[in-house]
N, C-alpha and C positions, 0 to 999 in steps of 0.2 A: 420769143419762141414763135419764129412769122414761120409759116408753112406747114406747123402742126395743124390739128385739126385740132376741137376741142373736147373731142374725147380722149385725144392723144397727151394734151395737156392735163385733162385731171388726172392718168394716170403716171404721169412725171411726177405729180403734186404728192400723190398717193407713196408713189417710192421715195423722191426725197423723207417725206415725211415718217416713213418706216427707216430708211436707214440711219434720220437719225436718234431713234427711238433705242434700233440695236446699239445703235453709237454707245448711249445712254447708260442703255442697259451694261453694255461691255466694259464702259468704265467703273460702274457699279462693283459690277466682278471681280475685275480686278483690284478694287481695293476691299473684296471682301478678302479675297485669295492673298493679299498684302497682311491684312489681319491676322487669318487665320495663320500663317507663315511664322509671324511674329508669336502668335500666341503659343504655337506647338515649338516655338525654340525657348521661351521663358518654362512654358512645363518640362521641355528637357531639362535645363537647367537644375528646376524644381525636382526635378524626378532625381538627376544624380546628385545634387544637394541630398534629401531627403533619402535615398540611397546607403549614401553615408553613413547619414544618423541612424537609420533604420542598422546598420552593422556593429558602431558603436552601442545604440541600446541593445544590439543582440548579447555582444559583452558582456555590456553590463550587468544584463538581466542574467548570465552565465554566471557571473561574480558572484551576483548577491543568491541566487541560488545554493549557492555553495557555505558562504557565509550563512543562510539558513541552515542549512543542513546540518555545518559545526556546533550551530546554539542550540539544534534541537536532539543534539547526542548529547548537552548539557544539560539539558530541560525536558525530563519527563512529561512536566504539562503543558504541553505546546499549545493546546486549546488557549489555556487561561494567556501563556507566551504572546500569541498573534491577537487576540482581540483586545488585551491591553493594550494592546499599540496597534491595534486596530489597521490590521494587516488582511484580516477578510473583508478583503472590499466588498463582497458579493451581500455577504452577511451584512455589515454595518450600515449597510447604504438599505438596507431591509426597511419598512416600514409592517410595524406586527399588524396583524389585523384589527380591524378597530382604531386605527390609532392613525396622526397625521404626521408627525414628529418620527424622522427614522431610527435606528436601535440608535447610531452612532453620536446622538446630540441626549437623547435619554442615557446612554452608558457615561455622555462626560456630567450632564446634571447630577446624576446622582456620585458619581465621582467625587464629586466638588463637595458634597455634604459628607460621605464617608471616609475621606482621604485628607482632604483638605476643613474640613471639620468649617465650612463656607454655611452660610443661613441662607434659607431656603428666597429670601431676598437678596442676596448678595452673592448668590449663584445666578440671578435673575440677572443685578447689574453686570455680570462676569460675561454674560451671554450678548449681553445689550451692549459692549464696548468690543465685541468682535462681530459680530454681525454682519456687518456689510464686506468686512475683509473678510472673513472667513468662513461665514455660515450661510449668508445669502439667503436666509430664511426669516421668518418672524423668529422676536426671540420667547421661547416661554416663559411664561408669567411663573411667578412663583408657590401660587396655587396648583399649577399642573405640576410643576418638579418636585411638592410636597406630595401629591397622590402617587407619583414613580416612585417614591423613596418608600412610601408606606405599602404600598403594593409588592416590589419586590423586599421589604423587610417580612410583608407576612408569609409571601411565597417563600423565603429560606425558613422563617419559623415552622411550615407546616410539613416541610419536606421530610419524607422517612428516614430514619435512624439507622443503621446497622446494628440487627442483634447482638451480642458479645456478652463475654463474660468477664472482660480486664477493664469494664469503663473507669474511671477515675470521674467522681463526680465532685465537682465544687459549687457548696451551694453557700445563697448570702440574701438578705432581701434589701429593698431600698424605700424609704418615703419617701411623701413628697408632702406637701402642705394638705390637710382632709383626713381621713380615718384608715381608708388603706394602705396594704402592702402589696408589695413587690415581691415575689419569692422567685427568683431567679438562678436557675442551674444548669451551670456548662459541665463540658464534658470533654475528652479528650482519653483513649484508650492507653491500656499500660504498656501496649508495645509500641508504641507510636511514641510514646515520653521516653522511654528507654533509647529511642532511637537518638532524639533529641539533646539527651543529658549523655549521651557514652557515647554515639556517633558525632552529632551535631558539638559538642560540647558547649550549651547556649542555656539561656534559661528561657521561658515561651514568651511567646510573642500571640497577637491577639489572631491569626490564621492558622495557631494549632489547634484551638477549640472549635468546639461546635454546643452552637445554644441548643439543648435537650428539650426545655420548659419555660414558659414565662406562665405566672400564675399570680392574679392578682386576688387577694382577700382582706375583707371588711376587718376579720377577727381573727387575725395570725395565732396560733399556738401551737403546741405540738403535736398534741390529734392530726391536727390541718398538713402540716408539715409532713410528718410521719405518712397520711394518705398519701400526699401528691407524691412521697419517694417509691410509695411504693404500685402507684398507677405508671408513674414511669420505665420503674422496675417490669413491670409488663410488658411494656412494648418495647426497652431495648435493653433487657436484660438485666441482672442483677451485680449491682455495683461491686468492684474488688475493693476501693476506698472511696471514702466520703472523706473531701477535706472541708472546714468551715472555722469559723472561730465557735466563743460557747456564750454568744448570747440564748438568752433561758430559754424561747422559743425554740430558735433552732438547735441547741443542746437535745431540750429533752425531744422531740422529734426524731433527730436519729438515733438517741437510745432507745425510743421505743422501736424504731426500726431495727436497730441491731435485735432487740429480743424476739425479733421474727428471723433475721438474717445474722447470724453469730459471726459470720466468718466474715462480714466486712468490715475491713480496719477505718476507724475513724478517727484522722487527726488531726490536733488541733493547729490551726492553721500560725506558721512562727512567727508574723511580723504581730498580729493579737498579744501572742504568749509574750514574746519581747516588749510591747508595748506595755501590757500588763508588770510587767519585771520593774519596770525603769520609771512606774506609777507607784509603786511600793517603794521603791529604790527613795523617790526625790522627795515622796507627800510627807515624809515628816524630817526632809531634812533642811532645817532650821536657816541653814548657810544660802542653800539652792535657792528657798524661797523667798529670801532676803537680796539675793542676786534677779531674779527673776523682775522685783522690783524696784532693783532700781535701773535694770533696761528700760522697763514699760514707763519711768521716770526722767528717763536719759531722753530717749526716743521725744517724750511730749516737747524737752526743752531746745534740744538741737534741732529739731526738723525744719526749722525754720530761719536756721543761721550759716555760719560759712563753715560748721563743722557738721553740716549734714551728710557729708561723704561717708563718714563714720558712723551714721546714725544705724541704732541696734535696731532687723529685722523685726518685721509686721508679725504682732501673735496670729497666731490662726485663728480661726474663728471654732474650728472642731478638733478635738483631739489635743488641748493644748498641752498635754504629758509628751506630744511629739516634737514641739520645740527647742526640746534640747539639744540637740543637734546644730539648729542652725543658731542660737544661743553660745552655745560652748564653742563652736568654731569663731564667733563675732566677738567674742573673748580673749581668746587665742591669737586673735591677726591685730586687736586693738594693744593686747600688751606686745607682741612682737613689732607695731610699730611705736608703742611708746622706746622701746628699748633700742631703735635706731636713733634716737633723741635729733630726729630732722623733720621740725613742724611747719616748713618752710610750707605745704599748701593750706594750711589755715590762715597763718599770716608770715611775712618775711620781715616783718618789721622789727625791729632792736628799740628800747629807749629806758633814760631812768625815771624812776616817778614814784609814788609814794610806796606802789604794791612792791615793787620790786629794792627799793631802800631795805621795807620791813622784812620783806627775805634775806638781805645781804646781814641784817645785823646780829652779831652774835659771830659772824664769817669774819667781818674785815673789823678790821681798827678804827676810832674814831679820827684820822687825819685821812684815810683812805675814803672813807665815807662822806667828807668833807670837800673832797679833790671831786670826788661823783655827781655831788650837789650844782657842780660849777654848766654841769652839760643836762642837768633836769627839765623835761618837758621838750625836752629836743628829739623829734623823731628819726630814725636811720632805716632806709631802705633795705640795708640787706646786712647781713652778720660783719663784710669786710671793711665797711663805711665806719660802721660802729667800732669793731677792735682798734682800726687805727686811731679813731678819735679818742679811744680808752691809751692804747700805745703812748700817745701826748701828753695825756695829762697823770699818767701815775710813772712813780720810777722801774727801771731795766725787772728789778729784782720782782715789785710787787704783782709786776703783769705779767710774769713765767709763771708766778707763784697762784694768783688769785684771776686771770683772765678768764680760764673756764668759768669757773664760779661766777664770776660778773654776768659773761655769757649767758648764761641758766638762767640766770635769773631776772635778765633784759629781756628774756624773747618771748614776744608778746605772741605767736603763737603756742610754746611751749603751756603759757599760762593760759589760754584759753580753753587748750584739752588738758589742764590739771581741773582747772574749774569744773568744767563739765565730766569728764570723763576720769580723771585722775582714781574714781572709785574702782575701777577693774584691778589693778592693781594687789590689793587686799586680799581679790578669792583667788589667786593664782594658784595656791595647791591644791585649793578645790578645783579649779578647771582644769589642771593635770588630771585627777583624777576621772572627773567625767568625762575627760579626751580618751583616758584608758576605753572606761567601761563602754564608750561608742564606738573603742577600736576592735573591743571583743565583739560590739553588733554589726560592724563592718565584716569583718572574718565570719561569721555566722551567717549572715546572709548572699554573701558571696559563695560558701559551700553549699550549703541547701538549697539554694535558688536555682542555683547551675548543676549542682552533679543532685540534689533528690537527695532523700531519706534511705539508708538501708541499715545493715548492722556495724557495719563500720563506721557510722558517722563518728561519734563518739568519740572513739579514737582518733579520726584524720583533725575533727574540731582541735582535742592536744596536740597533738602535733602541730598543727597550723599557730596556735597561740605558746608555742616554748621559747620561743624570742623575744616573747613582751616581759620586761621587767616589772611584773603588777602590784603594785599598795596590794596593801591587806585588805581591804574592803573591795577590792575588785576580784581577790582571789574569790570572796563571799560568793560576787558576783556569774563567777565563770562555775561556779561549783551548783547553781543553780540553772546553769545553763545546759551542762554537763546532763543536771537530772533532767528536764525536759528532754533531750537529745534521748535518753537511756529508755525514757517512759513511752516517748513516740515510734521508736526503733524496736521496741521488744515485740511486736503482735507481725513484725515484719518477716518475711523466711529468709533465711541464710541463700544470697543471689538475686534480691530480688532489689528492686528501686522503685519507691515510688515517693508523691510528690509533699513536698513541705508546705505550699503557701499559695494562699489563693488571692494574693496582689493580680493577677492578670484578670480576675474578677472585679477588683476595687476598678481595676484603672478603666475596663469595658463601661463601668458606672459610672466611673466620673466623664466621660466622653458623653454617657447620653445625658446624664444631669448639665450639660452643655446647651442642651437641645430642650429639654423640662425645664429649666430655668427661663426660659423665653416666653411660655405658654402663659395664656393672661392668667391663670391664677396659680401657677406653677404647681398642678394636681398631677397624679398619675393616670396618661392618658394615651393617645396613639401612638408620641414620642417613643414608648416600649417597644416598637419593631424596629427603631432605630441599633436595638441590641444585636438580631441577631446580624447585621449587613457588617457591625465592626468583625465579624469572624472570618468574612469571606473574601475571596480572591474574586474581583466582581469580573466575569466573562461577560462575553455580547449574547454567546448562547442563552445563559443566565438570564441576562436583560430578556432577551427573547420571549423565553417561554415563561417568565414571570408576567410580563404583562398581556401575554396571549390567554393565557390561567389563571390571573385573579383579578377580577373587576373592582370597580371605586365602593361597589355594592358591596362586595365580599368584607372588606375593609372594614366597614359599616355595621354589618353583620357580627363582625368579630369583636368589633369596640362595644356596640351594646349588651352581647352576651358575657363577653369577658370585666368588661367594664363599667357595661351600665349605665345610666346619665351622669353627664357630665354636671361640674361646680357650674361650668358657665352655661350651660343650658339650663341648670335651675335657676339662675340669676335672669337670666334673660325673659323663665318663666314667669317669674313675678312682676318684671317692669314693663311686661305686656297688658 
């Protein structure tokens, strides 16, 4: 640079230096300007992709609108419709106040206990093996999902009634191991069962009642009884029927009730009365009782051998006047397969041998039986090994004549259900007859359960049974059954229906005795709000406002006043 000066040179120095700064800079730019080129053509892409989808979900969301719309022309309770299946996103995904768990993980807990009839740990593990795919949450312990279950049990027990004047009430109590009782009464209106038996044509189901009362007491009688019908009768009216069985308690209780309220029909509940029938029916008959034992006979010796397939049904533990049923039917299937005379699943074996000699004789000849001797101790696989080896050694004439009978008397399973079972046999017109008299309690309970009590039963009961060809002693039977029908039907009015049987009570109690049977000393305790949650149609609404409305306190509150100290809190008092 000869002839610059050298001011002239630093500012050469200065421009080089800046141009190639812009240089720099410019290329800079242009690959941001390359970027961002690239980026605005992948989000176009992304835009008309998503586009797309956005028109087929618009569809879609068209479709199923629709498809809503048709189920809830079919579904009056939409409410209860969408939160079962937990379609109010807005709602489920709710966490109530107080609480950290949203409605939609409380609605499936307690689900699982009154649906699935799941333990309040085993709801725990149900949680704990979805979790991470599903829930993405802690899972709760099964102390918090016993306080959700108790909580909304007491919120449906406390909730108001509807006044009326057609209630149907069925009442029953239950123990548990300790001194009190359970007095426990649902409820369900007369136009509501009407609807059910002559609309519905069904018999109920545990979400047509409604728990009225749970009432526990030290000293159940009928005073006791009697009160609680009639403190209830105040707040939702005075009952049109009281159905119940006639234990003494709750017998005289609503008689004394009736002597204040005349006009409500009280009737005895049918599967009691039948039960009671077929308790006088069998207790002094000689033959039943003698069959009875030697099932409970049978049962100890086969249960343990290759004829246990056969083996006669477990006695119950309570009610055993109710096993005749599943008695006379194990009766019935064991002589219908002796009389296919094919014992090939006990055993397929064929052979001769001393037992089977001593049965032939008297049958065959002494040269026949001699010819038999020659293949003794010889065992045969299956019935066609064996005849042809019998084919061999007797002549044309004696094996046409005598091969069945050989058969019989070779087949070593044939001889092992004579041994053991061969006794069923003997009571066979006794078990026709008690097939009749449980075919008249099948017919009888199939009318009343489903269509209800009115003044026609009586009559449909004869007619339904004028095709059974009945023994004489079942006519006894039906003409007792007749009077029951005639005595429960008269206080009835001409058009009217109402209910026969308060099985939908037993079966609500055998669900929570599910739940009380758990409890370390199996007393009557908090498990009783598990009653009223079997009635309900559980919604998220429900969830909602039950755990927003009753605290762990309230609970609390309600166990010591209604209940009192517990067995195990006084136990626990003294090991302290």
């Amino acid at each position: 640079m000869e002839g610059f000066k050298s001011s002239d040179k630093r500012l050469v120095g200065l421009f080089l230096k800046s141009r190639d700064s812009w240089k720099e800079r410019a290329i800079k730019r242009h690959k941001k300007i390359r970027a961002l080129e690239i980026k605005i053509r992948d989000i176009s892409k992304s835009r008309d992709s998503w586009r797309y989808k956005a028109k087929a979900a618009i569809e879609e969301v068209k479709q199923l609108k629709l498809e809503l719309s048709e189920l809830k022309k079919n579904d009056n309770d939409n409410e209860s419709f969408d939160c079962g299946i937990l379609k109010k996103e807005e709602l489920v995904r709710e966490i109530p106040k107080g609480h950290v768990y949203p409605i939609y993980i409380i609605f499936i807990a307690v689900a699982q206990i009154i649906y699935s009839i799941s333990s309040f740990r085993g709801a725990e593990k149900t949680f704990e093996s979805f979790a991470e795919m599903v829930f993405n949450i802690p899972t709760p312990k099964y102390s918090i999902i016993r306080k959700w279950t108790l909580r909304l049990g007491l919120y449906e027990l406390k909730k108001e009634r509807e006044y009326r004047k057609d209630w149907i009430f069925i009442v029953d109590t239950t123990i548990e191991l300790g001194k009190a009782k359970s007095l426990i009464i649902l409820g369900i209106s007369q136009e509501r069962f009407s609807e059910i038996t002559e609309g519905e044509e069904r018999s109920l189901n545990h979400k047509d009642m409604e728990v009225l009362a749970i009432e526990v007491m030290n000293n159940c009688n009928g005073v006791l009884v009697e009160e609680k019908l009639r403190e209830l009768s105040e707040r939702v009216g005075t009952p049109k029927q009281i159905v119940a069985d006639r234990g003494s308690d709750i017998k005289k209780g609503i008689e004394l009730y009736k002597d204040k309220n005349p006009e409500v029909i009280y009737t005895y509940d049918v599967t009691h009365k039948v039960a009671n029938l077929l308790k006088k029916e069998l207790s002094s008959d000689k033959k039943y009782q003698e069959f009875v034992g030697e099932c409970l006979k049978a049962r100890q010796e086969i249960q343990q051998t290759e004829l246990y397939f056969l083996v006669p049904p477990r006695q119950r533990a309570k009610a055993r006047d109710k096993n005749i049923d599943i008695w006379v039917k194990w009766g019935l299937e064991i002589l219908n397969y002796q009389s296919k005379n094919d014992f090939k699943e006990i055993s397929n074996c064929f052979s001769i041998d001393r037992k089977s000699l001593l049965e032939l004789e008297g049958k065959l000849d002494g040269k026949t039986i001699l010819k038999l001797e020659k293949i003794k101790g010889k065992v045969f696989n299956d019935r066609m090994s064996f005849m042809e080896e019998i084919a061999k050694i007797l002549d044309r004439g004696t094996y046409r004549d005598l091969g069945a009978i050989i058969s019989q008397a070779c087949d070593r399973g044939r001889r092992k259900f004579q041994e053991k079972l061969g006794w069923v046999k003997k009571y066979e017109s006794d078990l026709i007859v008690y097939s009749q008299i449980l075919d008249l309690v099948k017919i009888l309970f199939e009318q009343v359960k489903n269509q209800g009590l009115n003044k026609k039963s009586p009559k449909v009961f004869e007619k339904n049974i004028k095709n059974l060809n009945l023994k004489k002693r079942c006519e006894e039977f039906k003409n007792k059954v007749i009077e029951y029908l005639q005595e429960q039907t008269y206080p009835i009015k001409l058009g009217e229906t109402l209910l026969a049987s308060s099985d939908i009570l037993e079966s609500i109690l055998g669900k929570y005795k599910m739940f009380s049977s758990s409890s370390p000393l199996k007393e009557i305790g908090k498990m009783l709000l598990i009653i009223p949650l079997c009635t309900i149609e559980l919604a998220a609404t429900t969830v909602k406002q039950a755990m927003e409305k009753i605290r762990n306190c309230d609970v609390d509150d309600w166990a010591n006043k209604v209940l009192g100290p517990s067995m195990l809190s006084k136990r626990r008092a003294i090991t302290n």
